[in-house]
N, C-alpha and C positions, 0 to 999 in steps of 0.2 A: 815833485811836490810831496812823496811821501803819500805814505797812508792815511786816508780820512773817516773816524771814526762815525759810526752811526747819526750821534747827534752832533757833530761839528759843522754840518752840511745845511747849516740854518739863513735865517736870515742876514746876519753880518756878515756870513763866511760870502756870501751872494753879493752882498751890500760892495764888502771891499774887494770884490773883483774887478765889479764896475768901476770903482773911483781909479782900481790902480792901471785899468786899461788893459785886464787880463781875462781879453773875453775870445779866448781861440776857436772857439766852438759859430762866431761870430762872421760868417760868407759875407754878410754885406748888399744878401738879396735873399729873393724869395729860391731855395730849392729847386731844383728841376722835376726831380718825382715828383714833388706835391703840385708842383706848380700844375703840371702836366697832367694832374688827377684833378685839380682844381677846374683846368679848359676844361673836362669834359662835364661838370656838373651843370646842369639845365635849371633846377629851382633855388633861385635866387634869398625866398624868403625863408631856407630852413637858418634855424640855431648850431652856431660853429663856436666850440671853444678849442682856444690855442690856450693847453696849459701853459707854465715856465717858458713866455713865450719870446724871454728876450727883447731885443730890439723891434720882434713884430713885424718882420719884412712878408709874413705869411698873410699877416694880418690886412697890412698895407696893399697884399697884391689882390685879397678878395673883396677887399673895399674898394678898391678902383675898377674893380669887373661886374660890380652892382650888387656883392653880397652886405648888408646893410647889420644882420641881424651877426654880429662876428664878436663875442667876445674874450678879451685878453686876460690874460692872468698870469703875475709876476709876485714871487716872495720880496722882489727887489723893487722900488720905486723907480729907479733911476731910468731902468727900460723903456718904463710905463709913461715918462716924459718923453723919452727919446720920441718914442711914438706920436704922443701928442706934440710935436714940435713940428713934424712931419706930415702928418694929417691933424688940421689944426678942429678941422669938424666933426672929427670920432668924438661919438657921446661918453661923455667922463661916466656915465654909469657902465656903461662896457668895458672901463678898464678896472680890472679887478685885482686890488693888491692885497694880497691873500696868501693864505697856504694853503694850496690844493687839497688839501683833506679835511678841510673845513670848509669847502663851498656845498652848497647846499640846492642848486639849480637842476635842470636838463635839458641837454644838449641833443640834438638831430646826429651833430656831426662831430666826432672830436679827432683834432691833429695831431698826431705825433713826432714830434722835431726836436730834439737833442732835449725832452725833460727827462724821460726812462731813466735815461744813459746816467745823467745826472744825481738822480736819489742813488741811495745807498742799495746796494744788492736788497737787504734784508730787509729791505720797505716793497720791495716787486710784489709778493702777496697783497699787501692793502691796495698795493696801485690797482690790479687788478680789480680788487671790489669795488673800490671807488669807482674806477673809468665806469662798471659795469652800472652800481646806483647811479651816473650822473645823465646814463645815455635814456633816451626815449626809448618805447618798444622800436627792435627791428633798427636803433640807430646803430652809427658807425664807428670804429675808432680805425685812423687809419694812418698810413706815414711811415717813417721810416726808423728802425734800429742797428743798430752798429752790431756786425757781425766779427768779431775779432774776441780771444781769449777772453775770459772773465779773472780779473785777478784784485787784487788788493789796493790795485795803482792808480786811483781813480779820484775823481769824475775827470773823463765820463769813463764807466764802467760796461763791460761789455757781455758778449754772451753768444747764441748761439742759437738756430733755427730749434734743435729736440730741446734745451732747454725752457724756450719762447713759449713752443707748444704745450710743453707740461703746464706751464704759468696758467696759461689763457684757457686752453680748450674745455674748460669746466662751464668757462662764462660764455662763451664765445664762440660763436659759429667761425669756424679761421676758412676764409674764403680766399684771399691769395698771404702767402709767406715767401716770399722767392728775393735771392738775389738780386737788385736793384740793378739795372741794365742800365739807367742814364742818369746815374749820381755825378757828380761833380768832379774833377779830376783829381783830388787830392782827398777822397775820400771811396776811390773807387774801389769794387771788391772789397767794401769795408759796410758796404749799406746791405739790407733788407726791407724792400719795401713790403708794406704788408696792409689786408683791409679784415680785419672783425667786426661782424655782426654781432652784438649783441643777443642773448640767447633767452627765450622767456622764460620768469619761473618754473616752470611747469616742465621744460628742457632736461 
């Protein structure tokens, strides 16, 4: 696909992937990391946001285990239907089509699943701030990164546990960073699963 510069990575470029049916990044279910970290959560009624969340199969699988309070966010529309097509009772104010660095909310819990990889290397800084203004005290960002070279060739764009840590460990208590053990087979020894705490001003 060639090199994607900074701003080329917008709305249309998103828009005409969907129409053209070029959504590789696209399993067709909920992850197994996440999924697997999802069983273990007990309170039902914290705030989860799934950035650039796709087709929403994260979305779909903590909606159907009694999490209620889940919302989704997509620069693409097309996803945000997918989803409501699928779960016809997800509250239309919960799907958020937006650009992540203009929402304005806070979240308990936030997912991470193929958006990082997605933005431009040179957007990783704001991501950062933002994930950091969007979480509650003491909330979570949590999920998975793609641990494979960083290079020019992207999305999705990748990287690498000491560079991860540089990013994060300012904002962010980094409580697990490790090698994802039960990723999917065609993405294996390519994940990182990982959970950040949120760090208070005062940190």
């Amino acid at each position: 696909m060639g090199s994607m510069k900074k701003n080329s990575l917008n709305k249309t470029y998103w828009e005409s992937r969907y129409e053209a049916d070029e959504t590789g990044w696209d399993i067709g279910y909920v992850s197994t990391p996440i999924k697997e970290y999802i069983d273990q959560l007990n309170d039902k009624s914290i705030r989860i946001l799934i950035p650039g969340a796709g087709n929403g199969y994260e979305a779909e699988y903590l909606w159907s285990k009694g999490f209620k309070n889940v919302f989704v966010l997509d620069i693409a529309e097309q996803p945000l239907e997918n989803l409501t097509q699928r779960i016809s009772e997800f509250p239309k104010t919960q799907l958020i089509h937006n650009d992540f660095f203009k929402l304005k909310e806070r979240f308990d819990l936030i997912l991470e699943q193929t958006f990082f990889c997605a933005l431009h290397p040179k957007l990783r800084k704001n991501y950062v701030e933002k994930m950091h203004e969007l979480l509650s005290p003491k909330g979570k960002l949590t999920g998975l990164l793609f641990n494979f070279e960083l290079t020019e060739l992207g999305p999705p764009f990748g990287g690498n546990i000491t560079e991860y840590k540089l990013h994060f460990e300012d904002r962010f208590e980094i409580k697990i960073l490790e090698k994802s053990y039960n990723s999917i087979k065609a993405r294996e020894g390519k994940e990182l699963f990982f959970i950040f705490e949120k760090k208070s001003p005062w940190h």
